[in-house]
C-alpha positions as CSV (number, residue, x, y, z in Angstrom):
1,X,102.9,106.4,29.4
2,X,101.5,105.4,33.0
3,X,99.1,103.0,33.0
4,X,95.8,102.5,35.1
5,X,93.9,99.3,35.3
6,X,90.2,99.9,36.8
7,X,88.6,96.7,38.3
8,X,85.8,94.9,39.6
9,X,86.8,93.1,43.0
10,X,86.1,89.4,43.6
11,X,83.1,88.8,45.1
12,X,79.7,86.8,44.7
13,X,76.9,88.4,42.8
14,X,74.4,87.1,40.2
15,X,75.3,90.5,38.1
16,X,77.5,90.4,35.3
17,X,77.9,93.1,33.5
18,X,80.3,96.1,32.1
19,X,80.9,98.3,34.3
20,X,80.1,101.4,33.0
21,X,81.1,103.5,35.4
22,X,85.2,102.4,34.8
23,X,84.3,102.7,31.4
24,X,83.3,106.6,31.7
25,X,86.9,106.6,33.9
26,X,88.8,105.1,31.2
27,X,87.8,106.8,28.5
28,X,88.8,110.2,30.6
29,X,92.0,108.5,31.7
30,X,92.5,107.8,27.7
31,X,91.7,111.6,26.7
32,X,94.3,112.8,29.8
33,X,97.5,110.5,28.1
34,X,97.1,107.6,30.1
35,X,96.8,103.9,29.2
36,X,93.8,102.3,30.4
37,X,92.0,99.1,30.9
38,X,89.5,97.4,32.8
39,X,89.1,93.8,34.9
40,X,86.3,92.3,35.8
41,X,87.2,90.0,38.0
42,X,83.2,88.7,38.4
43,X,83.1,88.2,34.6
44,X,86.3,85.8,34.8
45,X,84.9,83.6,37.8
46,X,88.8,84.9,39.2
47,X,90.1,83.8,42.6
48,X,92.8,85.8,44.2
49,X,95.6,83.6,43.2
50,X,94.6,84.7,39.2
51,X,94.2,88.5,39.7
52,X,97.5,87.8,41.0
53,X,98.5,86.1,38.0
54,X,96.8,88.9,35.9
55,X,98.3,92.1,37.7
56,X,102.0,90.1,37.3
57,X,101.2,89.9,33.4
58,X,99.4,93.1,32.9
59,X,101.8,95.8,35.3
60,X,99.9,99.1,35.9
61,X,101.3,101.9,37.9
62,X,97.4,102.8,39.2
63,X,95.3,100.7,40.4
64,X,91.4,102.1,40.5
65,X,89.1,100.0,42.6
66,X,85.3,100.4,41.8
67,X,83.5,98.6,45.1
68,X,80.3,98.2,47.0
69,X,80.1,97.8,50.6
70,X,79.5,93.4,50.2
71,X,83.3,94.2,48.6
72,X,84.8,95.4,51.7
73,X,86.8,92.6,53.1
74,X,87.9,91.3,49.3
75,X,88.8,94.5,48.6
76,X,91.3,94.1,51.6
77,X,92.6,91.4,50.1
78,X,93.1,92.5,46.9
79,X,95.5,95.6,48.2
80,X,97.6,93.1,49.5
81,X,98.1,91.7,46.4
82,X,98.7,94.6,44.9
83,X,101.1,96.1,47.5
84,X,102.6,93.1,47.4
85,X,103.7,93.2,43.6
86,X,103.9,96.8,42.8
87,X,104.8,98.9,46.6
88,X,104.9,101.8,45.3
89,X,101.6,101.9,42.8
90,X,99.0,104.4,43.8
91,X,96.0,102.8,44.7
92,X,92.1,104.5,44.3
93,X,88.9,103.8,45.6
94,X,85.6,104.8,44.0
95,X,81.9,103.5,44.1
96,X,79.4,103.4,46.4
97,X,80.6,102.1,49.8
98,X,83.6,105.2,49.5
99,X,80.6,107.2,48.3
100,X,78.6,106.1,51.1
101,X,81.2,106.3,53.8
102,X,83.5,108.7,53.0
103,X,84.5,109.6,56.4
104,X,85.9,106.2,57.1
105,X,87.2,104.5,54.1
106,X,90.5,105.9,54.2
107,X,91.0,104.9,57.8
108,X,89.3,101.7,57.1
109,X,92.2,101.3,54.0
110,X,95.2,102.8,55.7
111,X,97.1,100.9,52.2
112,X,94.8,102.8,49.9
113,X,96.1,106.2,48.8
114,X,93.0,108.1,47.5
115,X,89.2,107.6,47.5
116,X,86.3,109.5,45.1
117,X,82.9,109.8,46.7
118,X,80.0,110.5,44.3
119,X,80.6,110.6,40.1
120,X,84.0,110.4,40.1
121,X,83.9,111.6,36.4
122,X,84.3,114.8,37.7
123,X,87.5,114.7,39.7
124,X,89.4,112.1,37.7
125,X,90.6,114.6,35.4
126,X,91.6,117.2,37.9
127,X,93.7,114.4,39.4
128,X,95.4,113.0,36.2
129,X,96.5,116.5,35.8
130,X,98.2,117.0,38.8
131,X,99.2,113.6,38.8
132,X,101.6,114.8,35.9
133,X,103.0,117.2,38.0
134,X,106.3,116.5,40.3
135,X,104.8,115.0,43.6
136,X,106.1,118.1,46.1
137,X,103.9,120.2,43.0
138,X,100.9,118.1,43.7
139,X,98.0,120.3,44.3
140,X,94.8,117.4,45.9
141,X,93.1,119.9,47.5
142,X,91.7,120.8,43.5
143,X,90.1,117.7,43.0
144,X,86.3,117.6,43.5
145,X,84.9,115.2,45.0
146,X,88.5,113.7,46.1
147,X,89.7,112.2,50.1
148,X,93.2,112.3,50.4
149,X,95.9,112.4,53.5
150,X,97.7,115.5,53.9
151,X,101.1,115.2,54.9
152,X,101.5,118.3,56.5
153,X,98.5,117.5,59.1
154,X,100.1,114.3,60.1
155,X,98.4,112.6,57.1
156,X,94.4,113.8,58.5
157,X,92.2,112.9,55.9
158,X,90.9,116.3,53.6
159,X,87.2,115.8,51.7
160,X,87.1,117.7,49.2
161,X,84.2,119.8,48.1
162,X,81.3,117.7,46.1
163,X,80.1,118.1,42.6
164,X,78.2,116.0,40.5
165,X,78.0,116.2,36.7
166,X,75.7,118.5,35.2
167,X,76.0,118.2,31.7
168,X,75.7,114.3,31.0
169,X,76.0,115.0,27.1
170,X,79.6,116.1,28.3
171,X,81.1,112.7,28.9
172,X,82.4,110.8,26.3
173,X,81.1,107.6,25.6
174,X,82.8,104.9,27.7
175,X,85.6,102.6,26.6
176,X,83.5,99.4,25.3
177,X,86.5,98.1,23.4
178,X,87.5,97.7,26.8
179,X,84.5,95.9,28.2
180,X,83.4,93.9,24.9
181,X,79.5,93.1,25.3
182,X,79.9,89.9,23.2
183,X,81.9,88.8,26.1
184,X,79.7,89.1,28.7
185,X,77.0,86.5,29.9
186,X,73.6,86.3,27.5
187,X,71.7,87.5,30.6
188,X,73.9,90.0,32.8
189,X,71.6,90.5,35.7
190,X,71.8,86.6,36.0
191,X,68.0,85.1,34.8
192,X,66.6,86.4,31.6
193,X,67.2,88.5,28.4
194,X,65.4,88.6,25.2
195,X,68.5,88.8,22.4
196,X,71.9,89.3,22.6
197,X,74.7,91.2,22.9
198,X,73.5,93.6,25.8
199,X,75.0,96.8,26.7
200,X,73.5,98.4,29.9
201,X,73.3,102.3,29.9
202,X,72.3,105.1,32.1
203,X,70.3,108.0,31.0
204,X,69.5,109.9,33.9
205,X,71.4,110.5,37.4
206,X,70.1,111.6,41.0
207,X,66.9,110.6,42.7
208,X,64.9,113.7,44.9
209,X,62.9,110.9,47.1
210,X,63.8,110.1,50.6
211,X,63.6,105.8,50.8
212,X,65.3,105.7,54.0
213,X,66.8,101.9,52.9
214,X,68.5,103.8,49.8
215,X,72.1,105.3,49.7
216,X,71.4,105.8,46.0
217,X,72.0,109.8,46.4
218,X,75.5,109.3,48.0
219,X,76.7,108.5,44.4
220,X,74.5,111.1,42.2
221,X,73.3,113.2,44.3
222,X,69.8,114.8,44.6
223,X,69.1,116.5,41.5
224,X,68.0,115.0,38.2
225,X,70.4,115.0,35.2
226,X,69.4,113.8,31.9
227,X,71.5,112.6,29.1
228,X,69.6,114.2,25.2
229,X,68.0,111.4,24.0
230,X,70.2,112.4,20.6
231,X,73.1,111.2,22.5
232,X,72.1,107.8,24.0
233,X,70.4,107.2,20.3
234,X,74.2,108.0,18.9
235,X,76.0,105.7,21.7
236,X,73.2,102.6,20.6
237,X,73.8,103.3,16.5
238,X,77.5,103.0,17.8
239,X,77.2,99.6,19.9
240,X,75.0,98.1,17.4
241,X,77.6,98.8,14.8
242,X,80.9,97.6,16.1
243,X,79.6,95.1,18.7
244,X,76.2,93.7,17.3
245,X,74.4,94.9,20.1
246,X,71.0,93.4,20.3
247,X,69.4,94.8,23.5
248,X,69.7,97.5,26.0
249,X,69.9,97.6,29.8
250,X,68.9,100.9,31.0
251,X,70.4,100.9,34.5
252,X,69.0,104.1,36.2
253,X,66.2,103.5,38.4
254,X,64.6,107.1,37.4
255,X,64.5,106.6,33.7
256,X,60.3,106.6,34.0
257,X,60.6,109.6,36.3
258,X,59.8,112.3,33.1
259,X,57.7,111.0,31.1
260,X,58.7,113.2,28.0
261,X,62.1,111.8,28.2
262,X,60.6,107.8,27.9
263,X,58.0,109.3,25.3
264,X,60.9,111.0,23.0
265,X,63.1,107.7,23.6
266,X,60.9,104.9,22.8
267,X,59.6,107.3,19.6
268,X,63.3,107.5,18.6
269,X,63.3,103.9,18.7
270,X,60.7,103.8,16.2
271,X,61.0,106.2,14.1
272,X,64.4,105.1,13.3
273,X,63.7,101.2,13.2
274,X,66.6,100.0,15.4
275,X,64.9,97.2,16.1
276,X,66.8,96.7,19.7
277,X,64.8,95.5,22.6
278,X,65.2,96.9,26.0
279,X,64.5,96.8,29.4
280,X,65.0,98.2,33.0
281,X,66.1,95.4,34.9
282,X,67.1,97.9,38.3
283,X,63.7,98.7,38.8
284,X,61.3,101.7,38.1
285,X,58.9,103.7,40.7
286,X,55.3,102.0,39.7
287,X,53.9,105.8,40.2
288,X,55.9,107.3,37.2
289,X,54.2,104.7,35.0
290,X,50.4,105.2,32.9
291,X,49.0,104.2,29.7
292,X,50.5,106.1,27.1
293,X,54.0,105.7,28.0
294,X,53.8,101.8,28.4
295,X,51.8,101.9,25.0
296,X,54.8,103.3,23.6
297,X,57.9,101.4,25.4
298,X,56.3,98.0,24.5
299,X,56.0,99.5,20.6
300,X,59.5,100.3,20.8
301,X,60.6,97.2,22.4
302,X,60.4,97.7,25.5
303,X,59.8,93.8,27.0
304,X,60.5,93.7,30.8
305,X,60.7,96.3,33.9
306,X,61.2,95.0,37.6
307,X,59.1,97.6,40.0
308,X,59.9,98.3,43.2
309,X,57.2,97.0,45.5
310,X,58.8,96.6,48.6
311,X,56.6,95.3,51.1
312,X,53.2,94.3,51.9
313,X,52.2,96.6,54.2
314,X,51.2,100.8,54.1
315,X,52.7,101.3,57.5
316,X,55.9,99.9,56.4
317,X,55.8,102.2,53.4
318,X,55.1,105.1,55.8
319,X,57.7,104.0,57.8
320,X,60.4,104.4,55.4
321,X,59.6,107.1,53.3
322,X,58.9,105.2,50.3
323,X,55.9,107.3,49.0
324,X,53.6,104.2,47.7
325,X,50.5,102.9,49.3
326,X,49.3,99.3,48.7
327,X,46.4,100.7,46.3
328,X,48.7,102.3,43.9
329,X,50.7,99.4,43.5
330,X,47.7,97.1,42.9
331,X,46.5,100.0,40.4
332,X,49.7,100.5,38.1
333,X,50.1,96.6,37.8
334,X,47.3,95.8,36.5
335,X,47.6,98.4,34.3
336,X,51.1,96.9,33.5
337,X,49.6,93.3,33.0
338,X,47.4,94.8,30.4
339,X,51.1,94.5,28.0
340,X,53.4,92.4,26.8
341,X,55.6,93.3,29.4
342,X,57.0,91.0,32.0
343,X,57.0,92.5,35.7
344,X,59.3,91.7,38.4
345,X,58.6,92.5,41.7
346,X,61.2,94.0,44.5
347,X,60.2,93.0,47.7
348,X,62.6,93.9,50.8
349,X,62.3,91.8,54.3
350,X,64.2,92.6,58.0
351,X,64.2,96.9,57.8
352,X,63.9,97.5,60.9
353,X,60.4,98.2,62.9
354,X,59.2,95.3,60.6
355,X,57.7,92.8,62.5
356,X,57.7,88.8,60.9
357,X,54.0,89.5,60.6
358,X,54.8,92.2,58.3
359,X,57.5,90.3,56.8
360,X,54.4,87.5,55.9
361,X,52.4,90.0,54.9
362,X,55.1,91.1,51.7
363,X,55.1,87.6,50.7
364,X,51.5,86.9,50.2
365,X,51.1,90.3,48.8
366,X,53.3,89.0,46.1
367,X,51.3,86.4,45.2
368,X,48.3,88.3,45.2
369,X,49.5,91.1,42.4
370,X,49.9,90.3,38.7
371,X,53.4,89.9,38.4
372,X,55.5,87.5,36.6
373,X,58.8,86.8,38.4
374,X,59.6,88.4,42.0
375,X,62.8,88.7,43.9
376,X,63.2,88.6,47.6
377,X,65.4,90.3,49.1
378,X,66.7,90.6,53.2
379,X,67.4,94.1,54.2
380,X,71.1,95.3,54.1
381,X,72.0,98.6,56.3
382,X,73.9,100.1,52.9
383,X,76.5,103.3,54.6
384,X,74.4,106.6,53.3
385,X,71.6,105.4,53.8
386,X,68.5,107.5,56.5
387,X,69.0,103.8,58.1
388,X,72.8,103.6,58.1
389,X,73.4,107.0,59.9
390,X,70.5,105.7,62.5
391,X,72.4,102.1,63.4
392,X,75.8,104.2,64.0
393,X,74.0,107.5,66.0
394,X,72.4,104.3,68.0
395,X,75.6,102.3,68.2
396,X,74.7,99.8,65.9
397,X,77.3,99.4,63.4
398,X,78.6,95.5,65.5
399,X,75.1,94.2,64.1
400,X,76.0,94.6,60.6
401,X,77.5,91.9,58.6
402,X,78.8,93.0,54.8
403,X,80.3,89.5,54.4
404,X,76.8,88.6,54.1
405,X,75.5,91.4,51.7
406,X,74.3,89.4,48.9
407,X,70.6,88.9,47.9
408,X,69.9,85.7,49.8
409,X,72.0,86.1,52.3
410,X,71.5,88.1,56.2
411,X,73.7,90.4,56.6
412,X,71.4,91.8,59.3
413,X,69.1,90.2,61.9
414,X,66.3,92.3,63.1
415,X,65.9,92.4,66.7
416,X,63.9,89.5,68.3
417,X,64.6,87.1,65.1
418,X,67.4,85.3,64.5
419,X,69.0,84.4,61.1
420,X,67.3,81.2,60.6
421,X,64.4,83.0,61.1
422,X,65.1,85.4,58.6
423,X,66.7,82.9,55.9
424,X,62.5,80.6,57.0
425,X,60.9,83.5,55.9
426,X,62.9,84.5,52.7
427,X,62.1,80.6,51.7
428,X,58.7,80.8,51.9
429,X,58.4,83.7,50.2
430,X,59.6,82.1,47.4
431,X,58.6,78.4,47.4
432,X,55.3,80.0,48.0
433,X,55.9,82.4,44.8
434,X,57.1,80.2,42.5
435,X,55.5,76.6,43.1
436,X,52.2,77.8,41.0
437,X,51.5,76.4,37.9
438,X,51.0,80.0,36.4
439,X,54.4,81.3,37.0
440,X,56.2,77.9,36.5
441,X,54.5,77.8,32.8
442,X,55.6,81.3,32.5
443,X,59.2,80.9,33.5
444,X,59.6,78.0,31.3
445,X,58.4,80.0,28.0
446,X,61.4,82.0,28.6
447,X,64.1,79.3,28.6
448,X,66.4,79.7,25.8
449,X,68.1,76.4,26.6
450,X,69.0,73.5,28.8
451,X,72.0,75.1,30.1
452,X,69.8,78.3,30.8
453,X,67.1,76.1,32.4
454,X,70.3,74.6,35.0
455,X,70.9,77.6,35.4
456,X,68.1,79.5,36.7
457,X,67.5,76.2,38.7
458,X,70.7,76.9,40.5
459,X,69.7,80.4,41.4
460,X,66.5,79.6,42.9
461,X,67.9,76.9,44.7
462,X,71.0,79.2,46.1
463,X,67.9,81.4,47.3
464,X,66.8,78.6,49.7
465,X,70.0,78.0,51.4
């Protein structure tokens, strides 16, 4: 039996969390014959000289990468590791920089033998298939959603026609014995939780709006998919059977986009006295939310949503096609502060036609609006993206930096401000935040413990670096 081990690259991220995504790949990969499991290198604090270690320990004849573009250069790395121990394993990319730049990754990997752009759900089983087959037999040219080399065009790189998952009910649930909640941290997006074990979940993919900072679509697509809310109420009975699962993640920023969907889910909650709390901790559009359905998803458990406010100013929302206006966000929060729901704020600093004035001007709106925590982030130029395809038509790509893609880091300096600049402004956003006595009091309610309390110190001072 050939084996595959799916992985998490090294990297630094405050997210720890199963990857769901491998999971939905090994479980296919399972059904197809194959032996499967899944490394999360974040979740093991590993350096390269202990995936190393691991890969020597645990031989696989496949190696499927899941990355972002801040994984770019360790993902480098950890192909020569790999080539190094096992030449001749076949070697996959997936996730949302391959997604996001399918073009190039192949030429940007010449050691990497495949790539999936978009779900890869949906070619991973054509491939196993003709993976099976004699390698002259090998058909690649079947595989949705597949880049490949074609030998007989002096290796040009083929992409493959795209397809995205229509039926979610469809997929199998993924392989959790494989990514074992219990072992993961007791808050996964790094700051706060309510009980423990968590498992995150998706219920709906695509997005129809046009946030020109948002390569979101390069992965799912336009088009709205939703899972039956019988089937994610069957894959929670599940998790909270053989794993103790306390608390849901729902992952998918669109989950509030149909409201009969939240209604029927939160009512399901209820009505069958799972007594799980849950919370969507990627962020909702504040437009998709009124009274009735936040009535419901606090009733059913529903205790914290981060919203996606973005910045402080209308022309900036204009400017990249983020459909919000300064009004409607003041409106749905405090309509949001009227529950026992804590709000965190996304606010985004550096796209470019911001001035620093504008910049300023998302900071103190965040102090103004009733939320409860907020998180600060500097603009990264993410491949897919409206933005992206304007820095390279522009020749821009030499400005970007994904060694410095991470939260509170700059891995792009707007023009006429220089990364110190950028990094000033970030930190007094949120000394300015988060020195009140209102949020401090608040923050502290929600410590579970000391080591939680160090913790969360840590993180806000690694935001002021």
């Amino acid at each position: 039996m050939k084996k595959i081990l799916f992985f998490v690259p090294i990297n630094r991220t405050y997210v720890k969390m199963p990857p769901i995504g491998l999971g939905y790949l090994a479980t296919v990969a399972r059904e197809e014959g194959y032996g499967a499991d899944i490394l999360n290198c974040l979740k093991e604090d590993m350096a390269f000289e202990q995936f190393e270690d691991y890969i020597k320990k645990n031989p696989a004849d496949i190696f499927g990468i899941s990355m972002m573009t801040f994984d770019f250069n360790p993902v480098k790395e950890h192909i020569q590791v790999i080539r190094k121990i096992y030449p001749n394993s076949l070697i996959i990319l997936g996730g949302s920089h391959p997604s996001g730049d399918y073009e190039n990754v192949l030429d940007d990997y010449p050691d990497a033998d495949l790539a999936f752009r978009g779900e890869a759900e949906v070619g991973i089983r054509e491939l196993l298939t003709e993976l099976k087959k004699e390698e002259k037999d090998r058909d690649y040219s079947k595989v949705h959603n597949l880049l490949w080399r074609d030998k007989s065009q002096d290796n040009k790189v083929i992409i493959n026609p795209w397809k995205v998952m229509d039926d979610l009910d469809s997929l199998d649930f993924p392989a959790w014995d494989l990514m074992d909640p219990r072992e993961y941290p007791r808050a996964p997006h790094g700051a706060f939780a309510k009980n423990f074990p968590i498992a995150p979940m998706v219920i709906t993919r695509g997005c129809p709006f046009r946030c020109t900072f948002c390569s979101g679509k390069t992965v799912t697509g336009n088009k709205i998919r939703k899972r039956s809310i019988k089937n994610v109420i069957d894959e929670i009975i599940m998790l909270k059977r053989k794993y103790g699962v306390r608390e849901i993640h729902i992952e998918d920023e669109n989950f509030t986009l149909h409201k009969d969907l939240v209604m029927e889910f939160s009512s399901e909650l209820i009505n069958k006295k799972l007594n799980i709390s849950w919370s969507c901790p990627s962020g909702v559009r504040l437009d998709t939310l009124d009274k009735e359905m936040l009535m419901n998803m606090e009733k059913s458990g529903c205790y914290s949503l981060a919203v996606g406010v973005e910045f402080g100013s209308d022309r900036i929302h204009k400017l990249t096609k983020k459909s919000l206006t300064l009004d409607i966000i003041k409106q749905r929060l405090d309509l949001l502060s009227k529950y026992d729901i804590k709000v965190t704020g996304f606010f985004l600093m550096g796209i470019p036609g911001e001035t620093k004035e504008d910049m300023m001007k998302t900071a103190e709106f965040a102090r103004k609006l009733k939320i409860d925590r907020a998180q600060f982030n500097n603009f990264m130029p993410l491949p897919g993206s409206e933005v992206y395809k304007e820095f390279i038509e522009k020749g821009k790509k030499e400005s970007i930096n994904t060694d410095h893609f991470f939260v509170h880091d700059v891995g792009y300096v707007p023009e006429g401000l220089t990364r110190e600049e950028m990094k000033n402004i970030q930190r007094k956003a949120y000394i300015r935040f988060y020195l009140r006595p209102r949020i401090i009091y608040g923050l502290l309610k929600d410590v579970t413990s000391f080591d939680h309390f160090k913790h969360l110190f840590s993180r806000f001072l690694d935001g002021l670096k």
